[in-house]
N, C-alpha and C positions, 0 to 999 in steps of 0.2 A: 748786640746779641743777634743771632742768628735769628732768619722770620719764622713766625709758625707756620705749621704744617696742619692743612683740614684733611683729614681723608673723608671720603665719598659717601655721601646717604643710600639711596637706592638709584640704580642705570636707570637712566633717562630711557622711553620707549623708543625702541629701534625705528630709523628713517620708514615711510611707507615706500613702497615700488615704485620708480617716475612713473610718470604717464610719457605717450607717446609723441611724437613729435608733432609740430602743427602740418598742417595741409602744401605749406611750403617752402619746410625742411629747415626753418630759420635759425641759428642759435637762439634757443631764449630759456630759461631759467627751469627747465625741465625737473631739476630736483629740491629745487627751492620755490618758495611762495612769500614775494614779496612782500611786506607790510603796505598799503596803503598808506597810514601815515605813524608816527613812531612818536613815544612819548620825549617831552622835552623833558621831565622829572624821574626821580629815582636812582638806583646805586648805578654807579659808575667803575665798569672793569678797566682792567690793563689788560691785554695782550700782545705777547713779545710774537707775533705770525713770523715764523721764521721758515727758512727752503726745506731745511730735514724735520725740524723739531719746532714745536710750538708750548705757550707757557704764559697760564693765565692767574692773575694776583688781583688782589683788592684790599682795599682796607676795612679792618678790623679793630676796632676801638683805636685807629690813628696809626696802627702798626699795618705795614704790607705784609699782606699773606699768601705766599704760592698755594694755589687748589692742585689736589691730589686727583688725576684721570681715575674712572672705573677702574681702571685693573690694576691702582694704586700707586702710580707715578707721578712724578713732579712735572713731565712736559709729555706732549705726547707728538707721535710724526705726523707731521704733514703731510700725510700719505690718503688718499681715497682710494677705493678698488671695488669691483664689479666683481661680485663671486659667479661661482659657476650654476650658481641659482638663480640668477639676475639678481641679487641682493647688493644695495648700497652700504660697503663698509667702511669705515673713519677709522682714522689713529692709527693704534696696534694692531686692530685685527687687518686692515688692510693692507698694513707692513709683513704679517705673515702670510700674504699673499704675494708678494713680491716675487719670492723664488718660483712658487707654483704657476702663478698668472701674470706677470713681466708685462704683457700686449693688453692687458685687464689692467692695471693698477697707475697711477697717475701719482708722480711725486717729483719731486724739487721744481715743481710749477711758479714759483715764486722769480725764476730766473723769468719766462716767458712773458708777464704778466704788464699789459700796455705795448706790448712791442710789434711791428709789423709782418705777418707772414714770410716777407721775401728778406726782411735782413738776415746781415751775417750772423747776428747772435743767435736768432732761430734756425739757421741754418747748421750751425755748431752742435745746435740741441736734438735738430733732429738724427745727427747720427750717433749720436752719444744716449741718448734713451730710447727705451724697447717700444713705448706707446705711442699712437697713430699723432704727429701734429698736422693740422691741417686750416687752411684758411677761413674766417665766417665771412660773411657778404662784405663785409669792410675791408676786409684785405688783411686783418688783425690775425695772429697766431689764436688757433683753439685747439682742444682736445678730441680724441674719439673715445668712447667709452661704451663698449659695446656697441648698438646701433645708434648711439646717442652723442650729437657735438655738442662737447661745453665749454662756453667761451671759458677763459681764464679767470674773470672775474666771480663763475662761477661756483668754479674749483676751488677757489682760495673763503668763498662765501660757504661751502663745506664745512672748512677744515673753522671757521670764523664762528659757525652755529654749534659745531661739538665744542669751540670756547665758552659758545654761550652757556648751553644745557649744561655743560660742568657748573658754573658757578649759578642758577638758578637753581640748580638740585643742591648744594650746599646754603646759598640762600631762603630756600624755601621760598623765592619770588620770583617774579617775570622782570628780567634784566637787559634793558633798549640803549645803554648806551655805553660806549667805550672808547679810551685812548690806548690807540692803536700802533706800533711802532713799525720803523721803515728802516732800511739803509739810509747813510746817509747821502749814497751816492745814486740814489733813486730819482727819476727824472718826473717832472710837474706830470707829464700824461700814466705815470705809474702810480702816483700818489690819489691821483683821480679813480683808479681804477681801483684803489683799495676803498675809500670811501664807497664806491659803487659794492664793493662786494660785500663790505658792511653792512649793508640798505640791501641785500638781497639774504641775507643773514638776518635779518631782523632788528640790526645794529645802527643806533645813530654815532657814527665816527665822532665823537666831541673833538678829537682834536689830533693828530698825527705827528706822533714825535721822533724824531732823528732814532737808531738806536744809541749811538755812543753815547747822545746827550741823556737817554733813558737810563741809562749804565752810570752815568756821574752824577745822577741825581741820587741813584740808589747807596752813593757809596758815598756821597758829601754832604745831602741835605741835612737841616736841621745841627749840621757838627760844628759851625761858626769857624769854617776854613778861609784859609787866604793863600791858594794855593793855585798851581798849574798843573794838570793831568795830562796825562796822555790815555786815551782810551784805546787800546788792540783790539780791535773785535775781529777775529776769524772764526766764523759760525759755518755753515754748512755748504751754503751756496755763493757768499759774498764776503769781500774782506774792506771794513773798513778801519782807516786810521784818523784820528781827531784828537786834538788840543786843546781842552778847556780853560779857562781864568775863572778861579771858583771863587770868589768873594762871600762869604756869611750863604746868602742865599741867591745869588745870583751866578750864572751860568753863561759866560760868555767863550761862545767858540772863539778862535784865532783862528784856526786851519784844520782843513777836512779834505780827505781825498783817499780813495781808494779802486777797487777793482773789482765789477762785478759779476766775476768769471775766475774766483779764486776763493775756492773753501775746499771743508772735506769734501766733495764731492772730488773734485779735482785730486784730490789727494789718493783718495780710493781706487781712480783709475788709472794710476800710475803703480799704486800695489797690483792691483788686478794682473799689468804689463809685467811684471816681477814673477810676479805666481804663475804665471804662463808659460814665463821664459822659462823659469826652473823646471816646469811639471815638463816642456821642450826638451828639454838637456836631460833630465831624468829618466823619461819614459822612450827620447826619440824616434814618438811622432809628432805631428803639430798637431794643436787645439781644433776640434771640428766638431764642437758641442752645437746645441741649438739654444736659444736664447733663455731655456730654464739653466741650461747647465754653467750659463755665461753669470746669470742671477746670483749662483752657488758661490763660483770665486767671489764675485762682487761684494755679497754677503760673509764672506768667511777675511774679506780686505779688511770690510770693516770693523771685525771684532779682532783682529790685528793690529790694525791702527791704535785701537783703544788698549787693547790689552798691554801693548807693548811702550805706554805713557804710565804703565804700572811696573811693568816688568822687563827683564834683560834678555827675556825668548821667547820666542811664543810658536808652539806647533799648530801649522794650516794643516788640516786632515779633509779631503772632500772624497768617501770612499765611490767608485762607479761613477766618478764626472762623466766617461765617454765610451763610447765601442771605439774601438777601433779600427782599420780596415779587414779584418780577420774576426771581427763579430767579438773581438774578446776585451771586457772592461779593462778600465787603466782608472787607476785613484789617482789623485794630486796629493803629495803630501811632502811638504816642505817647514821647514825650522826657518824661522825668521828671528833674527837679531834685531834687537836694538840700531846698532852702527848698519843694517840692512835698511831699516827704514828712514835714520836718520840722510843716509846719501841717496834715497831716492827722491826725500820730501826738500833735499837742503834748495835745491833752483826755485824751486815755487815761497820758499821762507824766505829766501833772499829778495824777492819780487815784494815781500812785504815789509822788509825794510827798506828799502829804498821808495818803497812809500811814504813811511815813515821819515825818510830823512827830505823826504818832497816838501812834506805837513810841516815839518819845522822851519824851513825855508819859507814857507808861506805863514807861519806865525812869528815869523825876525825873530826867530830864537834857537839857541845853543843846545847840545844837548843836556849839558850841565844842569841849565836852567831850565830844567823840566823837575818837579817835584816826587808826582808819584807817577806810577805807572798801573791803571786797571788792565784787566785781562777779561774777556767777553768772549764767549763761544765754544763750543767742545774743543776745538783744534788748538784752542789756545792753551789746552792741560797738558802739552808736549815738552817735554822736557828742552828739548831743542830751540824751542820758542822764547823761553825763559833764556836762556843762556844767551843768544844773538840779540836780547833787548838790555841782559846786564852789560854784552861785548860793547853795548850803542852806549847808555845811558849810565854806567858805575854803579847801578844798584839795583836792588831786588822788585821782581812788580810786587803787588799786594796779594796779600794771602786772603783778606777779608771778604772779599766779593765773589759770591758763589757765580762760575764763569755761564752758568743755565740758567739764572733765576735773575740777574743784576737787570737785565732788559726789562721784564717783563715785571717787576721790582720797584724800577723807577717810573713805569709808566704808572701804577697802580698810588705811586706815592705823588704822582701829577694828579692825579686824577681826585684829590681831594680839595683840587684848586678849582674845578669846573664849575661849581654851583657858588662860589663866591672869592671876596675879594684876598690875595694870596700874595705870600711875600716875598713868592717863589720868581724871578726874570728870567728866561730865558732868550739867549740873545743868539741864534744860528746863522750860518752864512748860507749862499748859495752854492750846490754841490757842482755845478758846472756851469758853463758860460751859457748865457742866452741872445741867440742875434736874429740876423734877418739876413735872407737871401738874396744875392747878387745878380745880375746879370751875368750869364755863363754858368754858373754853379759858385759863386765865392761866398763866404761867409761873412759877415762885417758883426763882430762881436758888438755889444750894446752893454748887455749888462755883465762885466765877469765875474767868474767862477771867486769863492768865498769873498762877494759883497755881505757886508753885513745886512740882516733883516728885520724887518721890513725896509724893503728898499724902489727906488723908480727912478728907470732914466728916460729922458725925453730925445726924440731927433727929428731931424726935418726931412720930407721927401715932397718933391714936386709935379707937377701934371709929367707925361711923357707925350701927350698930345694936345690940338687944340682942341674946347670945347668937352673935356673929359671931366661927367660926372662922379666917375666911379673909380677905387683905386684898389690894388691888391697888393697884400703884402706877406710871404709867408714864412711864419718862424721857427728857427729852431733850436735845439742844445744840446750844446756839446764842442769839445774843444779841438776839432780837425778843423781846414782854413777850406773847405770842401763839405757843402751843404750835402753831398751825398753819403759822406762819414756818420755824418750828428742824425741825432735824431728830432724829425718832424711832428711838431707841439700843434702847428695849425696854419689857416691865412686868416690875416684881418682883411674883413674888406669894409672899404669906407667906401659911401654913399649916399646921396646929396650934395657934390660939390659946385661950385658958383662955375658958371660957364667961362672960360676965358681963353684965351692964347697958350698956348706949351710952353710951361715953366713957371705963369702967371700965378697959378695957384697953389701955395703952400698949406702941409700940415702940419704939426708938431704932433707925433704921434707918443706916447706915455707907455710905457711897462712896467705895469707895479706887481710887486712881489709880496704878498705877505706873510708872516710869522711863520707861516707853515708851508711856505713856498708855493703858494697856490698864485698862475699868472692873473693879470687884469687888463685890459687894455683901454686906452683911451686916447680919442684922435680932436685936433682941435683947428679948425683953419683961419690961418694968420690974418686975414682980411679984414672979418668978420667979429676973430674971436669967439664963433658960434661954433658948439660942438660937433662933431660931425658921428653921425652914426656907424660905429666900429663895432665890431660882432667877428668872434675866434672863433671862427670855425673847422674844426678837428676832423681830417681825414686821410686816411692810410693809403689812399691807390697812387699806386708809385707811377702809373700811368696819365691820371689826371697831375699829378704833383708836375711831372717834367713836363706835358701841356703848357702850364701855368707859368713855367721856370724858365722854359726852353733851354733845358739844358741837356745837352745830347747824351743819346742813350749810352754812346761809348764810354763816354765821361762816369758817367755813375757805373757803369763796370768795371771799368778799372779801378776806381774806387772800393767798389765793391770788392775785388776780387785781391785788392792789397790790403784789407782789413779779414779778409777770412783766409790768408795764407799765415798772416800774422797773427790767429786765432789758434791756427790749425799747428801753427809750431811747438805752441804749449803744451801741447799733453801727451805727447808720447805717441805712443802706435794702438791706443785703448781702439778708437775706430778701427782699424781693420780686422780686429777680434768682433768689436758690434755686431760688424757688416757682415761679418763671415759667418756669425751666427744666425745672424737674420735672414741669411742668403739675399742679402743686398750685393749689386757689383757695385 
């Protein structure tokens, strides 16, 4: 049976005003107030923290139950925004400030979140959305928001505390603790940064679960299956694909892999390039809106998209998008097809099947021998989507699992395992490879991509000089053979080593992974057998990194600049409509 549905008691009281920034401009928690310390007792939530939409559930006499937002919804967007009162707004209302306040309002932050200022992904991002991105003292991407920087973890610690106050205002209690869901293709320093954001929400993270696996728990627990899934998830900002072995109640990945640089977001602004073109051809002039007018298409993409997973037409009407050079308005107003949207979305659908057909190769298995098929995420309600996985696999996905609420669903139905013994196994692999860094720039993979979890591998490294007490070593993930591609987890450094000749001295250095993909390190020298003090220490400055590495600047440039040509081939010409708007060159 479908889960219940609570609607809302009374709105939680509205955020207070930040205060202002300290003395020396630092990022720090401006609109949040950490807890000191957080209870280890009490009810324990699910939420699904998603890039557009988020979706918060709990149990209910043993039944998961989606919570209803104030204004009576099942998920609400991960959207924050600054009104033009200085007022801190969440959810809906901040989403209706999107169109009006675009350079105000802060949303699909979930892409940035852990990631380095200068990489290519933030570098993608910043020309693709209206709001200020900018670096905090670490060299990490952060937000501007009004005159106030917040880090990422902040922003997503927002959207984490409106999960909270929902489900305390329903429960009638103070509620500290939650399982949280991710990508699966979320990296160790992003999964960190959700726990942090947790703990700046007032939230003890109990525990961080994959989405897909949150998705096939919602759809298989407790049903005494012996089955193989495939989980689709295309939600907003990320697309993952994953292969479960569902035994009674036990949850064994085979293969995970996906892209996280492919949702509706991406979808939207290839309608946007569509609505443009046409309104081009139509009106014959070009688009020279300013970035509210750019908001309008963007906004009008999106009730297309959706509308047209209903329907075989759908009229875009945006009356007064522009002046034009003669001072005189021009509306956009374009009829969109079904078959219009199906060949502008079909290149980016195709990128996730052959994801998909990645995931099966990495699970030794057929497509035949695939059982059921779940669907997870708004994008996955597309007609087109369905049809290119019955083209793969001869049969229908499931109708059963609602594609908004399955995430956020299975985390809630995890979460009745936290306070005691459960007969629930969950078995996940590792979503990309983890190694260490080379002499020159090369990567020497250690642990690869979907090892099963918890897992550790050991390797041996030796002095490079005589007399060397101290060693460095720094790690990273991801599956280019060019440490400047993957991304930087951290350096161990080991210290107190035994004095001796160059070479003399061996470590067997350990990288353990656990359940929840959290790294560990541990160093140990051959000699002695005496532990050696190892300490991951995590840091972003891409100029201390190549110090460290010496790995020439050129090097990581070109690197660099062939992973964000090959970013920048995907999506069309949405950037120079941005830019144009924004009067960026």
């Amino acid at each position: 049976s479908a889960p219940a549905m609570l609607a809302p008691a009374a709105a939680p009281a509205a955020p207070a005003p930040p205060p202002a920034l300290d003395a020396n401009g630092q990022v720090r928690p401006i609109y949040l107030t950490p807890p000191q310390t957080l209870a280890g007792t009490g009810p324990v939530i699910g939420i699904d923290l998603g890039t557009t939409n988020s979706c918060v559930a709990l149990l209910s006499n043993g039944r998961p139950v989606v919570l209803r937002s104030r204004e009576g919804y099942n998920t609400i967007p991960s959207v924050i925004s600054l009104s033009a009162q200085n007022k801190l707004l969440v959810s809906h209302r901040a989403k209706n400030q999107l169109v009006l306040r675009p350079t105000h309002t802060i949303y699909g932050a979930k892409r940035l979140v852990g990631r380095p200022y200068d990489s290519a992904v933030v570098k993608q991002v910043r020309e693709r959305f209206h709001y200020e991105i900018t670096p905090d003292a670490a060299g990490r991407a952060a937000v501007r928001l009004g005159n106030d920087v917040l880090s990422l973890e902040e922003v997503q610690g927002i959207i984490l505390r409106e999960c909270k106050e929902m489900a305390e205002t329903h429960l009638n209690q103070k509620v500290e603790r939650a399982v949280v869901t991710v990508p699966a293709y979320y990296s160790e320093p992003q999964r960190e940064a959700v726990r942090k954001a947790g703990h700046m929400a007032g939230l003890k993270v109990e525990r961080i679960l994959n989405e897909p696996t949150s998705a096939a728990l919602a759809y298989g627990l407790n049903r005494e299956l012996n089955k193989k899934v495939l989980v689709y998830d295309l939600g907003g900002g990320t697309f993952d694909a994953t292969i479960l072995r569902i035994e009674k109640n036990v949850f064994e990945v085979l293969g995970t892999g996906g892209d996280i640089f492919l949702g509706g977001i991406d979808f939207d602004n290839l309608i946007v390039d569509f609505l443009l073109e046409r309104f081009q051809e139509k009106e014959g002039v070009a688009f020279n809106g300013d970035g509210i007018a750019l908001s309008r298409v963007a906004d009008a993409a999106e009730r297309a998209k959706m509308g047209l997973s209903e329907r075989s037409t759908f009229e875009v009407h945006i009356p007064m998008l522009m002046m034009d050079n003669a001072g005189r308005p021009r509306d956009l107003r374009v009829t969109m097809s079904r078959q219009d949207l199906e060949k502008i979305c079909d290149p980016l659908l195709n990128r996730t099947i052959d994801v998909v057909r990645d995931v099966l190769l990495d699970a030794k298995l057929r497509a035949n021998e695939v059982d059921d098929i779940i669907l997870v995420g708004g994008m996955s309600r597309m007609p087109l989507v369905r049809e290119k996985l019955k083209g793969l696999f001869g049969k229908n996905a499931q109708a059963s699992v609602n594609a908004d609420e399955a995430v956020a669903l299975g985390a809630a139905l995890y979460s009745g395992s936290v306070d005691k013994v459960s007969s629930v196994v969950l078995i996940d692999v590792l979503p990309m490879t983890i190694g260490v860094a080379m002499p020159g720039g090369g990567f020497k993979r250690v642990v690869e991509r979907n090892s099963p979890l918890p897992t550790q591998r050991s390797f041996a490294i030796s002095t490079s000089q005589d007399n060397e007490e101290r060693m460095e070593l720094s790690i990273f993930q991801g599956e280019d053979n060019h440490i400047s591609a993957n991304e930087y987890l951290g350096t161990v450094r080991m210290e107190g080593l035994p004095r001796g000749p160059k070479g003399s001295v061996r470590v067997a250095v350990t990288l353990k992974l656990d359940s929840e993909c959290v790294l560990h390190v541990e160093a140990r020298e051959y000699s002695t057998r005496k532990e050696v003090k190892a300490t991951l220490a995590t840091r972003y400055s891409p100029e201390e990194l190549q110090r460290q590495l010496q790995v020439s600047k050129e090097a990581v440039n070109a690197a660099e600049e062939r992973r964000g040509a090959d970013l920048k081939d995907r999506a069309g010409r949405f950037w120079g409509f941005v830019k144009k708007a924004l009067g960026r060159k």
